[in-house]
C-alpha positions in Angstrom: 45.8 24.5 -14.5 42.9 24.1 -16.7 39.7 22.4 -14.9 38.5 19.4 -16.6 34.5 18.9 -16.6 33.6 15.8 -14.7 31.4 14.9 -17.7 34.2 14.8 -19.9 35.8 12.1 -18.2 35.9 8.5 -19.6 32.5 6.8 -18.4 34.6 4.2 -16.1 36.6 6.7 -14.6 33.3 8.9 -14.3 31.8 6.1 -12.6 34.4 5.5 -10.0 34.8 9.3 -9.4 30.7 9.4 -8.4 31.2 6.2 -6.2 33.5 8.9 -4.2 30.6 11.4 -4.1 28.1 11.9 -1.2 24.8 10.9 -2.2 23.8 14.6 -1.9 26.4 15.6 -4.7 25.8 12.2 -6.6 21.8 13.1 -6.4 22.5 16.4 -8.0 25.0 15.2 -10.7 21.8 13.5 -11.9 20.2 16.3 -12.8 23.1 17.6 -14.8 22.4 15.7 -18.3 21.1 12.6 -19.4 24.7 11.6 -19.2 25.2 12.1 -15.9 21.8 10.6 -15.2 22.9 7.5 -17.1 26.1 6.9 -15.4 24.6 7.9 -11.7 21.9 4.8 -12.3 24.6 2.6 -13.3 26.6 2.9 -9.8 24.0 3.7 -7.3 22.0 0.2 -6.0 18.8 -0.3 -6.3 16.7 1.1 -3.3 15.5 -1.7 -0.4 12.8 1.2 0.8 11.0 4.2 -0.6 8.7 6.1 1.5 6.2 9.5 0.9 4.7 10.8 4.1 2.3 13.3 2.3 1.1 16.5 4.7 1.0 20.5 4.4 4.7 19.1 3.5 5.9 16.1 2.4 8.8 13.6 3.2 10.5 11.2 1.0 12.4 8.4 3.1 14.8 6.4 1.1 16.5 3.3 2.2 19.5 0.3 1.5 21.6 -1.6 3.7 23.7 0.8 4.7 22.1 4.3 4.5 18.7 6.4 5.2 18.8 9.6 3.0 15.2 11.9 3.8 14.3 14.3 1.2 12.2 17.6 3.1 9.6 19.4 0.7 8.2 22.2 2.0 4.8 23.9 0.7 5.9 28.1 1.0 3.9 29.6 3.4 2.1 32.0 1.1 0.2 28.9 -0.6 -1.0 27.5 3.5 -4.4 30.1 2.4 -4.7 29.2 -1.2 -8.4 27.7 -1.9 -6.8 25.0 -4.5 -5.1 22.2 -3.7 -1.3 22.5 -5.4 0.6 20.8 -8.0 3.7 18.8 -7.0 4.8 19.6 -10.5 5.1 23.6 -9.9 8.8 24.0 -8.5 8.1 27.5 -7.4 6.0 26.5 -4.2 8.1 24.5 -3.0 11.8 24.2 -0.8 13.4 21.1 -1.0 16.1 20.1 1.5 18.5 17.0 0.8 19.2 15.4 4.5 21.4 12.8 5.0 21.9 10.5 8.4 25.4 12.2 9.5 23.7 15.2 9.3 24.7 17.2 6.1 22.0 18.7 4.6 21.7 20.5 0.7 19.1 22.7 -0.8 17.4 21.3 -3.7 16.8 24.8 -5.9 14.5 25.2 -9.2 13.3 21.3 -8.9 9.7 20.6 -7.9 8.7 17.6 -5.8 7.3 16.1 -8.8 10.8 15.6 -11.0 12.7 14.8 -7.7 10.2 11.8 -7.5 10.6 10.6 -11.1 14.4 10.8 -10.8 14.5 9.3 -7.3 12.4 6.2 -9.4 14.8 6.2 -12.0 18.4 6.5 -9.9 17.6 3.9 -7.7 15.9 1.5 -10.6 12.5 1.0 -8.6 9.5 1.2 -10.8 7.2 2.1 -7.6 7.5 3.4 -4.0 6.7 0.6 -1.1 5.0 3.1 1.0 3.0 6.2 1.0 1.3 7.9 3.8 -1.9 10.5 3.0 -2.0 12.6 6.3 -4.6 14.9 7.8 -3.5 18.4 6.0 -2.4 16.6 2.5 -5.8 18.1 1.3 -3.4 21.4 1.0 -1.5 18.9 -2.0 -3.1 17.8 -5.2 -3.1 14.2 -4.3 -4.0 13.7 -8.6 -0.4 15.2 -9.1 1.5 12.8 -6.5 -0.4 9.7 -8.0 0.9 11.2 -11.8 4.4 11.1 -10.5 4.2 7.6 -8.4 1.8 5.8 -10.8 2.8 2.5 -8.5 2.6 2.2 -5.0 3.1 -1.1 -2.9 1.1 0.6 0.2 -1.4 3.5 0.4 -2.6 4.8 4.2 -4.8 6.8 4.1 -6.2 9.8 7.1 -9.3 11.9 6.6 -8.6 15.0 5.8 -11.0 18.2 6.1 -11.8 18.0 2.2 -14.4 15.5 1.0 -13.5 15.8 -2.5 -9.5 15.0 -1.3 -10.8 12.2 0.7 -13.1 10.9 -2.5 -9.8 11.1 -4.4 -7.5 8.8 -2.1 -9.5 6.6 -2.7 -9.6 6.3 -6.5 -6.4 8.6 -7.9 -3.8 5.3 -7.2 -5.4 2.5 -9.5 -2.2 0.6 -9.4 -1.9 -0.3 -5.2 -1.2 -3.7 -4.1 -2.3 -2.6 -0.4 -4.8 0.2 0.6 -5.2 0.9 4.2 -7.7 3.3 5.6 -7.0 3.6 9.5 -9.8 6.1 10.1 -13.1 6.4 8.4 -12.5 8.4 5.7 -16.3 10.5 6.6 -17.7 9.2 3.2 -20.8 7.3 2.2 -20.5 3.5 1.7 -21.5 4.0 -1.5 -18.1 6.2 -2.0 -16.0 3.2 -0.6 -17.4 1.1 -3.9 -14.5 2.4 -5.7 -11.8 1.3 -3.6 -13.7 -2.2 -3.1 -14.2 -2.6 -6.9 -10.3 -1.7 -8.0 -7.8 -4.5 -8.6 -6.1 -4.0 -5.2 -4.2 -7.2 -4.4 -5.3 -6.2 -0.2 -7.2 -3.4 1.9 -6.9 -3.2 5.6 -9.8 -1.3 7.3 -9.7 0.3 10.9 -7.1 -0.2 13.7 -7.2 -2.7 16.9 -6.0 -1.7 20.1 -6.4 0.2 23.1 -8.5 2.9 21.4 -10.0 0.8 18.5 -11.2 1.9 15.7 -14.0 -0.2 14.1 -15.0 0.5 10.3 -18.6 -0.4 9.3 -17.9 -3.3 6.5 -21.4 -3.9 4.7 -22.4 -7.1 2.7 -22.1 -4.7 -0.5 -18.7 -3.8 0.4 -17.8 -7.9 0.0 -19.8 -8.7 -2.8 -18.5 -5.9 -5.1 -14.9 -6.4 -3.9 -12.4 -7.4 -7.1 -9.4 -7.5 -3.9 -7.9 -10.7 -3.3 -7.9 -10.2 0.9 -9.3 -8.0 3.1 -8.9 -7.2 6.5 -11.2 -5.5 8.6 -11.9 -4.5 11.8 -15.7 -4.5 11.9 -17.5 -2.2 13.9 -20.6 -3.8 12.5 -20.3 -7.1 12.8 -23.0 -9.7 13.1 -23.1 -13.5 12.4 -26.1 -12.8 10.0 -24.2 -10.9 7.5 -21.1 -13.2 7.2 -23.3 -16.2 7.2 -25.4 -15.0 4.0 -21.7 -13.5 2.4 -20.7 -17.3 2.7 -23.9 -18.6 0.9 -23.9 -16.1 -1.7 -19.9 -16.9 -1.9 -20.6 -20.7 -2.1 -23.0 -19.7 -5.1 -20.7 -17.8 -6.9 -20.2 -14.2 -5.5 -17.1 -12.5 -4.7 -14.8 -14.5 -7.4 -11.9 -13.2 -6.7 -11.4 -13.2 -3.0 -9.3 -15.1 -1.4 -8.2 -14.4 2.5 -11.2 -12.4 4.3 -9.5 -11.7 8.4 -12.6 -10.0 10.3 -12.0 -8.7 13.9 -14.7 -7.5 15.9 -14.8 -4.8 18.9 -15.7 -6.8 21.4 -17.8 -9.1 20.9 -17.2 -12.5 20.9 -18.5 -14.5 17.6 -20.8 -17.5 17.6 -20.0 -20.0 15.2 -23.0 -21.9 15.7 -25.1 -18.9 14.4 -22.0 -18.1 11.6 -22.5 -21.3 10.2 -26.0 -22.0 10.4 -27.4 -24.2 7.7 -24.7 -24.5 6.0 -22.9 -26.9 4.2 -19.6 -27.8 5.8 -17.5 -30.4 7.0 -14.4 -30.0 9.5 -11.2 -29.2 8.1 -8.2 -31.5 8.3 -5.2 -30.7 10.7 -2.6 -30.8 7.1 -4.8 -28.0 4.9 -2.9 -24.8 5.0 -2.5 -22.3 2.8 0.1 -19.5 1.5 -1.1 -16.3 -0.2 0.5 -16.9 -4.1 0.5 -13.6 -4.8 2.5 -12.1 -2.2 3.5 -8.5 -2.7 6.7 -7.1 -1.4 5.3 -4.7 0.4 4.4 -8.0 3.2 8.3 -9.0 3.0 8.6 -12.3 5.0 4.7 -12.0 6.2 2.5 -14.5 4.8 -1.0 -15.4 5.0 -1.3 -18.7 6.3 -4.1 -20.4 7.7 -4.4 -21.9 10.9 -3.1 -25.8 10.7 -5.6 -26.6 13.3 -9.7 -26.2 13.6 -12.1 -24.5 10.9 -14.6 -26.0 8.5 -14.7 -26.4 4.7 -17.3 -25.2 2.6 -17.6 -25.1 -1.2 -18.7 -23.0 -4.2 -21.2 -24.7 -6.9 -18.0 -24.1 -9.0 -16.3 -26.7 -7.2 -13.8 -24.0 -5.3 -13.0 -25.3 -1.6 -12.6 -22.7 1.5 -11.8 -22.9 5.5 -13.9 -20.5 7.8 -12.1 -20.6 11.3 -13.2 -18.5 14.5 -11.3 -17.7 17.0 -13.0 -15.6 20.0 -13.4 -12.6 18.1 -12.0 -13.4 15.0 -12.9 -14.8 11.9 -10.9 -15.8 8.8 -11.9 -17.0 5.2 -9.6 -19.0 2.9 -10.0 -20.1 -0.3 -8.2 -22.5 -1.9 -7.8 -22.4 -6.0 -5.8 -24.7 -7.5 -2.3 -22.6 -7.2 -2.8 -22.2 -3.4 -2.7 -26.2 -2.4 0.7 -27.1 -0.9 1.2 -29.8 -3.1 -1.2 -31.9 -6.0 -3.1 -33.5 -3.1 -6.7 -32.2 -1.7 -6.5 -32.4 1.9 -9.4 -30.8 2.1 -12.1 -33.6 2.2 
């Protein structure tokens, strides 16, 4: 009996023939022709997760309601020694392995990590990936190739690595990240962390609470040049002094474009008296609350609300209203534009 080429079926029939497939077969049908690649997109669902954990190799998690598939990209061992970081885009220096939850696994052969991204992107409809994770030995990866394949990412971490240049470039080779976290100090100037501050990052989280904390040195610079619209810091250099003159300079037109500022410190616990010293403010009303209007997906259901209790007001020449509330040893900063009131009332004043 003669074979008939999948391909050659009628596209409905094709269709229902991949929906039979494992997503290890249907994942390499894509690659067969634009055809296939067409008619792939049209039955598999759009992706609830993606995920890169970049290291001296490199994982891509994908997820839906009903199934985790991992993709394994390994760097060959001959490039662990090689003084240059390597393209993602060279298929030759790299195994990829297809792993599925039940088990099976494929081998992924004459495809570099680079095209398996773009087609992952393009399968499962998603224009960016929620999550990616820059480890300690990703310095061994051209992080410039991973960001040219992923132009969009929903959430950056960042580690140091052993390369200053690498860790320069985490910081500036994703323009387009709604959230950049940098866990550890990344052992750069504070003039290299400019960059980050000055991008169009919807959020950056800075340092880790917890048993072992650890604090990042946030400078008044840092606020003032920031174009983010929250950040969230654990301070390892906190003083009232410094917050205090970020507010006047704020209420006289710095820092635009912030609008949630959540400041932890080590230990210490923070005086408002000395926070709030000669400034004009008035107590907040128990009803002001706020929501963060842009809220990315990478926050699902989490959203930044203020406190319905406690705080004080302050205001910008401009006539823009914020809430400063302490708590022990935190302090949080919300301002309230027009599009974050609840309703048309100001229950500010």
């Amino acid at each position: 009996m003669a074979r008939i080429s999948l391909l050659a079926l009628p596209s409905l029939v094709l269709r229902m023939t991949i929906r039979e497939m494992s997503n290890g077969d249907i994942f390499h049908l894509s690659l067969v022709s634009k055809k296939s690649k067409k008619a792939v997109t049209s039955v598999m669902k759009k992706a609830d997760v993606l995920h890169l954990c970049v290291n001296k190799d490199m994982v891509v998690t994908i997820q839906d309601e009903h199934q985790y598939i991992w993709y394994g990209i390994k760097l060959k061992k001959s490039e662990y020694e090689t003084l240059n970081p390597v393209d993602i885009g060279n298929a030759e220096l790299f195994e990829i392995q297809q792993m599925s939850k039940d088990g099976n696994c494929k081998n992924c052969e004459n495809l570099s990590p680079a095209t398996l991204l773009n087609q992952l992107l393009y399968i499962y409809r998603r224009s960016e990936f929620d999550f990616i994770d820059i480890q300690q030995n990703a310095h061994l990866i051209d992080i410039r190739s991973v960001s040219k394949a992923i132009p969009k990412v929903g959430q950056l971490s960042g580690l140091p690595t052993s390369s200053t240049r690498h860790n320069q470039l985490i910081l500036k080779a994703f323009p387009h990240v709604e959230c950049l976290r940098i866990v550890q100090p990344l052992f750069l100037n504070g003039d290299d962390y400019h960059s980050a501050f000055t991008q169009n990052i919807t959020r950056i989280e800075l340092g880790k609470a917890g048993r072992t904390p650890v604090p990042f040195s946030l400078t008044l610079d840092h606020l003032l040049v920031s174009n983010c619209l929250s950040v969230k810091v654990l301070d390892g250099n906190f003083s009232e002094r410094k917050y205090n003159q970020f507010f006047r300079m704020w209420m006289n037109g710095s820092a635009p474009k912030l609008e949630h500022l959540h400041v932890t410190t080590v230990n210490n616990e923070i005086n408002e008296n000395s926070l709030l010293r000669k400034l004009i403010c008035h107590d907040a009303t128990s009803e002001v609350y706020r929501k963060q209007p842009n809220k990315p997906g990478y926050l699902h259901q989490q959203l930044v609300t203020r406190p319905k209790y406690g705080g004080v007001c302050i205001a910008r020449r401009d006539g823009t209203k914020a809430v400063v509330t302490v708590e022990n040893n935190e302090l949080e900063f919300f301002v309230f534009h027009p599009h974050c009131y609840r309703n048309d009332l100001d229950f500010i004043f």
